[in-house]
N, C-alpha and C positions, 0 to 999 in steps of 0.2 A: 487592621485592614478596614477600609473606608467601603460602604456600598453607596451610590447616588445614583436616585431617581431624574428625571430630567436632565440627564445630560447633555443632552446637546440644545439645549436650550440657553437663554440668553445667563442666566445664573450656573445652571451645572456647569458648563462650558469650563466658566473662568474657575469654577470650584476645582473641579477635575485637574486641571489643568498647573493649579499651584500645588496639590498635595502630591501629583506626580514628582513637579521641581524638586518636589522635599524629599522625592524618595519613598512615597507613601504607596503602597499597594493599594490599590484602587479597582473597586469593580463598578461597571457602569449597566445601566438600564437604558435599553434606548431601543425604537420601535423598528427602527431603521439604521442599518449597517452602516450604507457610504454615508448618510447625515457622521455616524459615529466615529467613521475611520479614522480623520484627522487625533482623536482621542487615542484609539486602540491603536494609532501607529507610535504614538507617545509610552506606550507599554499599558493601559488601563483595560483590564477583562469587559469583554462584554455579553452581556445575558439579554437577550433581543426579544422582546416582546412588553408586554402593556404591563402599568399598575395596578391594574385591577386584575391582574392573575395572581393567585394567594401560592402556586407552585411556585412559577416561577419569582418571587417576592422571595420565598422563603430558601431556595436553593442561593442567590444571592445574598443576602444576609447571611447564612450558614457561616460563623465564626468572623463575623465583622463586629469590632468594637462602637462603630460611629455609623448614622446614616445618615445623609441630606435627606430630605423625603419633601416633596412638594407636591400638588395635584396637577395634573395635566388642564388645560382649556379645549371644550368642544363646543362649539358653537351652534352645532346641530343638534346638540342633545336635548330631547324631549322633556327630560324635568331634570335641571341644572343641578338642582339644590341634590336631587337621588343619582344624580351623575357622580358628586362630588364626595357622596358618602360610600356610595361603591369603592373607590380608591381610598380613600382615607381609613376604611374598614377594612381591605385590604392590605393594608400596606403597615397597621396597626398589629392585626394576626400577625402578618409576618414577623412585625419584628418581636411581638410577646414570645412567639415559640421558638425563636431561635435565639432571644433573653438578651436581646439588645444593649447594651447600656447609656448610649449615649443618641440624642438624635435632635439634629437642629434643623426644623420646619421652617419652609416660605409659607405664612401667613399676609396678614395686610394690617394696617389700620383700620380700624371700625369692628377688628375682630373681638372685642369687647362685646359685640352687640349681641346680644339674645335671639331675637328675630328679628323681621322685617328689613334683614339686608341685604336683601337679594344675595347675589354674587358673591358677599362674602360670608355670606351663614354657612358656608360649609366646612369655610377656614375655622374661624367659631366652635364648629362641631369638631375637625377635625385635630385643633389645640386640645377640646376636653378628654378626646379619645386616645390620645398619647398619654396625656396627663394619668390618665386610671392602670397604663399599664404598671406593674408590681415591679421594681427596679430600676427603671427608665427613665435617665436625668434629660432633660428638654428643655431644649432651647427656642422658643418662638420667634421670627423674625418678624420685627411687624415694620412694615417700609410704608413709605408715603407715596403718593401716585409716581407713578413711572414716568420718566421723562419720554420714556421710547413710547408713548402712548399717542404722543405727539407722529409719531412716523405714520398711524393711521389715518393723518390727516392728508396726507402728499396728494393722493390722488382728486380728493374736495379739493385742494388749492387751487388744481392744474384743470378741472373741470370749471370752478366756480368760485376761484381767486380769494376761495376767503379759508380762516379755520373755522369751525364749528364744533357742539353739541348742546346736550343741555345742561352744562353745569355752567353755574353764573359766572360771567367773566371775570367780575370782581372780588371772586371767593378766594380769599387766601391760602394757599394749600403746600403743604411742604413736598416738597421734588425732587427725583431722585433719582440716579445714572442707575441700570442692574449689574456696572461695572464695580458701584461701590458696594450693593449688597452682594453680590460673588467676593471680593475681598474678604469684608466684614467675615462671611459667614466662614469663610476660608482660614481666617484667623485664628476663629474659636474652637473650627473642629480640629485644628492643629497643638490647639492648647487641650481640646476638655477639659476647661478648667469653673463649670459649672453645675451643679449640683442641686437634686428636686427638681420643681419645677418652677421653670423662669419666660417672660418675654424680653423682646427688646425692643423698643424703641428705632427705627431707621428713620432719619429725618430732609437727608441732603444736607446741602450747602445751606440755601435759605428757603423759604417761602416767594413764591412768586403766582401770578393771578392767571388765566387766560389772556385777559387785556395784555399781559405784560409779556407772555411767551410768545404771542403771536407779535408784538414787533422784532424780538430776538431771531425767531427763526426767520420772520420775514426777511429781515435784513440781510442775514447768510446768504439768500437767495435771489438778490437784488429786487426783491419785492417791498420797502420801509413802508409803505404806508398797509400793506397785512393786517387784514382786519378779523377780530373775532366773532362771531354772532352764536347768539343762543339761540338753542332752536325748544322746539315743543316738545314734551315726552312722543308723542303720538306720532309726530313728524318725524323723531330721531328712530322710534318705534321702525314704525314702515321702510324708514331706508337702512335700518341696518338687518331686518329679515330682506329684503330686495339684496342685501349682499352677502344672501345664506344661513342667517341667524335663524335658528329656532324664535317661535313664539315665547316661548319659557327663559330661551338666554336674554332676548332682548327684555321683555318683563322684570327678568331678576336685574340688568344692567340698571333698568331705569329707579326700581326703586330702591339701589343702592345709591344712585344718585340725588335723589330727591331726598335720602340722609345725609349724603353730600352736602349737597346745597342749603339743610336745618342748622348747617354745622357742629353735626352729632356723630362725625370720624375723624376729625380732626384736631383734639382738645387739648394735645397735651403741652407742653417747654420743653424748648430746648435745653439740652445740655451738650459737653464734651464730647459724650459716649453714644449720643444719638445722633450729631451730627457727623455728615461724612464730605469730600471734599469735592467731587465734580459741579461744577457748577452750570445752568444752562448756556451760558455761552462758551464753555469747552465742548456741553454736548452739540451744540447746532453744526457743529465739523460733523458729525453723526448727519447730520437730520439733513445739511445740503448734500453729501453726498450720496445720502438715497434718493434725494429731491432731483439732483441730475444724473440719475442711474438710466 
């Protein structure tokens, strides 16, 4: 039996969703029912309520071989980094005490980093706190920026016709559908066929810049000339608390990005096993049709 956190999110979704195909008994966590229906009408149990309840964590789990386990994002949350270790330290208990064996985490890239990364030191944290459980083979996910990261741009476009933030535009960065990590991860919890503790490498298709996404999506959108611009931490600061961020998330966002842009999360080669197949111009079918939603 499979348990998974974040289901109905853009990863669990698809996870959920093949281990059912497979005949897999499946129980799901999710905050919210009708978000979850479309799954539980599929046949997948649901246990409703948050990951940071160590009950209900642990009545879920209760004789599951495998867990997905990811951390939630709250944007309101007052200290990010003790947001993330509430869930990750929940969701660790649970599965020590009900002797998990198997569990393949959505971590990031940069989750190598000890401190000073913002937004991802809790993935960081919560990589080492799987890792100490006694039994518990772990599999890390570590994916490259999200292509759907680009979908927070729609509304900047249609106000102010450009993309933006502060990551340099000509920073090379490997990119990535969360159709292809739901696959991937889908794969391996189907196999367990990992042992100790391990990461993984998620890389995409290829590497591509700002400069270079924002003509991609432009174009989808009969916008070719789509321009990118970098903006200021302080700048990016201010308007993304102006669109509900906590002090502390935007804080942690920036100076994850300012490791971003050292080029101290991004370091590794490609190979075989870390590349995956969507490419941004399959995704931008994605991205116009949010753009004319």
């Amino acid at each position: 039996m499979y348990a998974i956190t974040g289901a109905t999110g853009n990863t669990g979704k698809g996870i959920t969703s093949t281990l059912l195909a497979a005949g897999k008994e499946v129980r799901i966590i999710s905050r919210d029912a009708e978000k979850a229906k479309e799954l539980t009408d599929k046949g997948a149990e649901l246990f409703q309520g948050s990951t940071d309840d160590v009950e209900l964590l642990k009545k879920t789990f209760d004789g599951a071989t495998a867990v997905y386990a990811m951390l939630p994002f709250n944007m309101q949350a007052e200290d990010y980094t003790a947001f993330q270790q509430k869930h990750s330290s929940a969701i660790a208990e649970a599965m020590a005490a009900c002797k998990v064996k198997y569990v393949v985490s959505l971590s990031s890239q940069g989750a190598h980093l000890e401190s000073g990364s913002g937004v991802v030191l809790g993935l960081h944290n919560m990589e080492q706190s799987f890792n100490r459980i006694e039994g518990l083979n772990t599999l890390h996910l570590r994916p490259g920026y999200f292509m759907e990261n680009t979908l927070g741009m729609v509304g900047l476009i249609k106000e102010a016709g450009i993309m933006g933030s502060p990551i340099k535009g000509d920073l090379s960065m490997p990119v990535i559908a969360t159709k292809d990590i739901a696959d991937y991860a889908a794969k391996r919890l189907l196999a367990l066929d990992f042992k100790g503790h391990n990461f993984q490498d998620l890389l995409g298709a290829r590497n591509e810049t700002y400069f270079e996404m924002a003509k991609v999506c432009g174009g989808s959108i009969g916008k070719k000339d789509l321009n990118y611009v970098e903006f200021a931490y302080e700048d990016f600061k201010s308007a993304f608390m102006g669109m509900g961020a906590s002090e502390s998330v935007a804080d942690n966002m920036n100076e994850f990005i300012e490791r971003l842009n050292a080029g101290e999360v991004f370091i590794l080669e490609r190979n075989i096993e870390n590349t995956t197949s969507t490419t941004i111009e399959e995704f931008v079918h994605t991205f116009s049709y949010v753009y004319n939603m």
